[in-house]
C-alpha positions as CSV (number, residue, x, y, z in Angstrom):
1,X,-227.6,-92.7,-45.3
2,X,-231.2,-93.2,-45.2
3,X,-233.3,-91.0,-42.5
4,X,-235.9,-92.4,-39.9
5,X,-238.9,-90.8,-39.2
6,X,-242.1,-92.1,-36.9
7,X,-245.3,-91.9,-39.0
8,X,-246.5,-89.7,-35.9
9,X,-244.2,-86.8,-36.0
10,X,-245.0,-83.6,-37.2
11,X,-242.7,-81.4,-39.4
12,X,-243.2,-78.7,-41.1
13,X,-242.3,-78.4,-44.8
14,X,-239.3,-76.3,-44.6
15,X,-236.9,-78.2,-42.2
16,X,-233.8,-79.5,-43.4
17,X,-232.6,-82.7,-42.2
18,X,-229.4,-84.2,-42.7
19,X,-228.5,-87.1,-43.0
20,X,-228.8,-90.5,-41.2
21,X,-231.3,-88.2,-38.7
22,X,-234.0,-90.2,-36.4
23,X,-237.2,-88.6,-35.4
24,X,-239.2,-90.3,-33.0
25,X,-242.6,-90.4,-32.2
26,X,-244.8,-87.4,-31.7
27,X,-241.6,-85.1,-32.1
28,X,-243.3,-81.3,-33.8
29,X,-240.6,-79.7,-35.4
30,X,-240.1,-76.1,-37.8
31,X,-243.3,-74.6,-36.6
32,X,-243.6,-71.0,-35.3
33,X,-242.6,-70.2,-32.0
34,X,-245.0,-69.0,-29.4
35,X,-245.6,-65.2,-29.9
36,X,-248.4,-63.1,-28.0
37,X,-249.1,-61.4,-31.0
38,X,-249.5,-63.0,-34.5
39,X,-249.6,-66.6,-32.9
40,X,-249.1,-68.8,-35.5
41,X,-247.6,-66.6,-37.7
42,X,-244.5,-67.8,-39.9
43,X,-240.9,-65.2,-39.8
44,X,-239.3,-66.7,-42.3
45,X,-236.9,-68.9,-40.4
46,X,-236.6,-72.6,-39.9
47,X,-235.1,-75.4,-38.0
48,X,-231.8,-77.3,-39.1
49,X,-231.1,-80.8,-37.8
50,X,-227.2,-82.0,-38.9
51,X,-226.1,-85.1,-39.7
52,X,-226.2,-88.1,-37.3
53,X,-228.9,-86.2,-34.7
54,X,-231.3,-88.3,-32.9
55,X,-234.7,-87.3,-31.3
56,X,-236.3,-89.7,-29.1
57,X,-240.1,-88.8,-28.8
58,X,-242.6,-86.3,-28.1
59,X,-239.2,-83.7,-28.8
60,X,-240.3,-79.9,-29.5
61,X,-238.0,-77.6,-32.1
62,X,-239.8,-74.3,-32.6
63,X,-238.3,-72.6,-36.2
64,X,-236.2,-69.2,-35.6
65,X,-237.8,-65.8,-35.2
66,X,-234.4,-63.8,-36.1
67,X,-232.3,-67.1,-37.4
68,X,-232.7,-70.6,-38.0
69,X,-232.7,-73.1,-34.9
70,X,-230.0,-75.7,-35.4
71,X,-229.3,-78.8,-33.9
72,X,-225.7,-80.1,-34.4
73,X,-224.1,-82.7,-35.5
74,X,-224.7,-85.8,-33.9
75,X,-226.7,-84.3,-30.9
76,X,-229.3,-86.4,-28.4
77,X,-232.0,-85.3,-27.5
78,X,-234.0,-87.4,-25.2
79,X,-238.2,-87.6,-24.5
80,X,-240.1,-84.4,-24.1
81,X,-237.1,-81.8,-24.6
82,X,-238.1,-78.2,-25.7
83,X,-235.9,-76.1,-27.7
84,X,-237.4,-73.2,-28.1
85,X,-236.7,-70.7,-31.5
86,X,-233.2,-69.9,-32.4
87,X,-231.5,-72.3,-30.2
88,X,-228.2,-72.9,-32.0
89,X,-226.8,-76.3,-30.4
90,X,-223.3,-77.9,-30.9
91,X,-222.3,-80.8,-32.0
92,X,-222.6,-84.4,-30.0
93,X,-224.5,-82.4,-27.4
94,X,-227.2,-84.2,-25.0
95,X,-230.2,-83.0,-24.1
96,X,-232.2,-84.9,-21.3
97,X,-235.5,-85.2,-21.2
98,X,-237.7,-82.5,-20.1
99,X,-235.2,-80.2,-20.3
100,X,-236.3,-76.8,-21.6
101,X,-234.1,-74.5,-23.3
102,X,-235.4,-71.3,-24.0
103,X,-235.5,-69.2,-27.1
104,X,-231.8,-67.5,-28.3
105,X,-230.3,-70.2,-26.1
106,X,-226.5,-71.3,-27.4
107,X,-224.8,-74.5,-26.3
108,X,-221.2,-75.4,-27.4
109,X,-220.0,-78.9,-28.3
110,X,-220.1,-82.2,-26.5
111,X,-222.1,-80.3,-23.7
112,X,-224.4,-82.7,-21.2
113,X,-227.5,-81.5,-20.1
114,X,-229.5,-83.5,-17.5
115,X,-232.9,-84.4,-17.0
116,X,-235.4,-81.6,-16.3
117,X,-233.2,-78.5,-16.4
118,X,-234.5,-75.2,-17.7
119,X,-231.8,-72.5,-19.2
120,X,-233.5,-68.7,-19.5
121,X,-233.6,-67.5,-22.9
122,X,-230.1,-66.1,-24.7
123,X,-228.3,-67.6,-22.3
124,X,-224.9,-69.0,-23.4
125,X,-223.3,-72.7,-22.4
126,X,-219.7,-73.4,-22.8
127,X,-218.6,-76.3,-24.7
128,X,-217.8,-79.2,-22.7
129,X,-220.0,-78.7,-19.7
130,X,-222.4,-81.0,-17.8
131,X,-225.3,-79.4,-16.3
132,X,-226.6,-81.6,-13.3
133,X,-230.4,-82.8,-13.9
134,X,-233.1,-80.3,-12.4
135,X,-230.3,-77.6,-12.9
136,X,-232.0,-73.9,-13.1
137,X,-229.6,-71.6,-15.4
138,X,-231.1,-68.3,-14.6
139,X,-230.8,-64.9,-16.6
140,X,-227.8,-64.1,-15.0
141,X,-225.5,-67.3,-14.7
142,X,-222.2,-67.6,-16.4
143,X,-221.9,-71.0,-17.7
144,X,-218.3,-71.5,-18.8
145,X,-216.4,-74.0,-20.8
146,X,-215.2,-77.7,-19.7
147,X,-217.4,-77.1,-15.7
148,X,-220.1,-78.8,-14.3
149,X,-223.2,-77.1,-12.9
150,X,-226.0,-78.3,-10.8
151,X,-229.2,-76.4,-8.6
152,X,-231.4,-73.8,-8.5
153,X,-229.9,-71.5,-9.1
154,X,-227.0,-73.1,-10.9
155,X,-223.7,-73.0,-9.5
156,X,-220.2,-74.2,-10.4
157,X,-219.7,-77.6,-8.5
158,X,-216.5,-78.6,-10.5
159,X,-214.5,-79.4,-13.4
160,X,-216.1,-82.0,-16.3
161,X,-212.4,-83.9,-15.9
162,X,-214.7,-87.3,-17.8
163,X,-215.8,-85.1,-20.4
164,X,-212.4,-83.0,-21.2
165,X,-210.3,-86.2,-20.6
166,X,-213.1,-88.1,-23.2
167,X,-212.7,-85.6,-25.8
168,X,-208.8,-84.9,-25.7
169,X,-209.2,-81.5,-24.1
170,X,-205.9,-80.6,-21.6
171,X,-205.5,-77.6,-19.2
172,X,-204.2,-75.4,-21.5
173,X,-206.9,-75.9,-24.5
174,X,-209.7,-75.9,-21.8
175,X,-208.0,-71.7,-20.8
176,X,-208.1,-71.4,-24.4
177,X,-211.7,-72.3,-24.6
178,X,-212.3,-70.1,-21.5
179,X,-210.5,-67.3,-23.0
180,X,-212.6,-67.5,-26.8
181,X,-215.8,-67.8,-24.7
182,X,-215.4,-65.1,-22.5
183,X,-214.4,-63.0,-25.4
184,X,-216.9,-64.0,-28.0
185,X,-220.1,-61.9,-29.0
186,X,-222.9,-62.5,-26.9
187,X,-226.5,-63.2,-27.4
């Protein structure tokens, strides 16, 4: 399929789009991230934007310093959202607008971020989780698989029971998701 792309968005030559990928207006994506020295200055990386991935306006994607930023299959992201550089995000995940996710940052599938809420670089979000709008997920939160968090600082409010139940996940493969996050290789 065919992709969309506003006259007014900015993107640098090396991004790779998938397919059937809409890019809204005033959306900057692939450039180099934000360094104190050598501003400006290109590392070799880039940004990847799956299949099926929508980006509403005015949406930020620096390109990766040590890998490629990615945006995943499917994935939302809404009005004025910042993903800083080597951001990997999953696939059918939302991203509010104004949210800010900051750079080495790595969201899981199906994950729901809400308006406004700001994750501290290499920080890690389960698949499956719903972060409350004006959430702050600070350098030390542990944000696991199938929960949803809200405040600043974050804190566990619950279970996402819409979001599992929505996406076929029962007790036992939300433990198992818990038990391959908590044992995966961090940041």
């Amino acid at each position: 399929m065919r992709n969309t792309i506003h006259p007014s968005a900015v993107i640098n030559e090396n991004v790779i789009l998938g397919d059937n990928v809409y890019i809204g207006p005033n959306c900057t994506i692939g450039f180099p991230a934000e360094y104190k020295e050598g501003f400006g200055k290109s590392v070799g990386h880039t940004v990847k934007i799956e299949d099926n991935v929508v980006l509403t306006g005015n949406v930020t994607i620096d390109a990766g310093s040590r890998r490629d930023t990615v945006i995943g299959e499917g994935s939302f992201l809404m009005k004025a959202a910042y993903i800083a550089h080597d951001v990997e995000i999953g696939k059918q995940s939302i991203i509010s607008a104004h949210t800010c996710l900051g750079g080495h940052v790595e969201v899981g599938d199906f994950v729901n971020i809400g308006m406004g809420a700001i994750v501290h670089p290499r920080q890690r979000i389960g698949s499956h989780t719903m972060i409350g709008m004006g959430t702050v997920i600070t350098k030390k939160a542990k944000i696991l698989p199938g929960r949803i968090y809200a405040g600043n600082p974050s804190k566990e409010i619950g279970i996402n029971k819409i979001g599992l139940e929505r996406n076929g996940i029962n007790d036992l493969k939300l433990r198992q998701l818990i038990n391959d996050f908590e044992n995966s290789n961090e940041n």
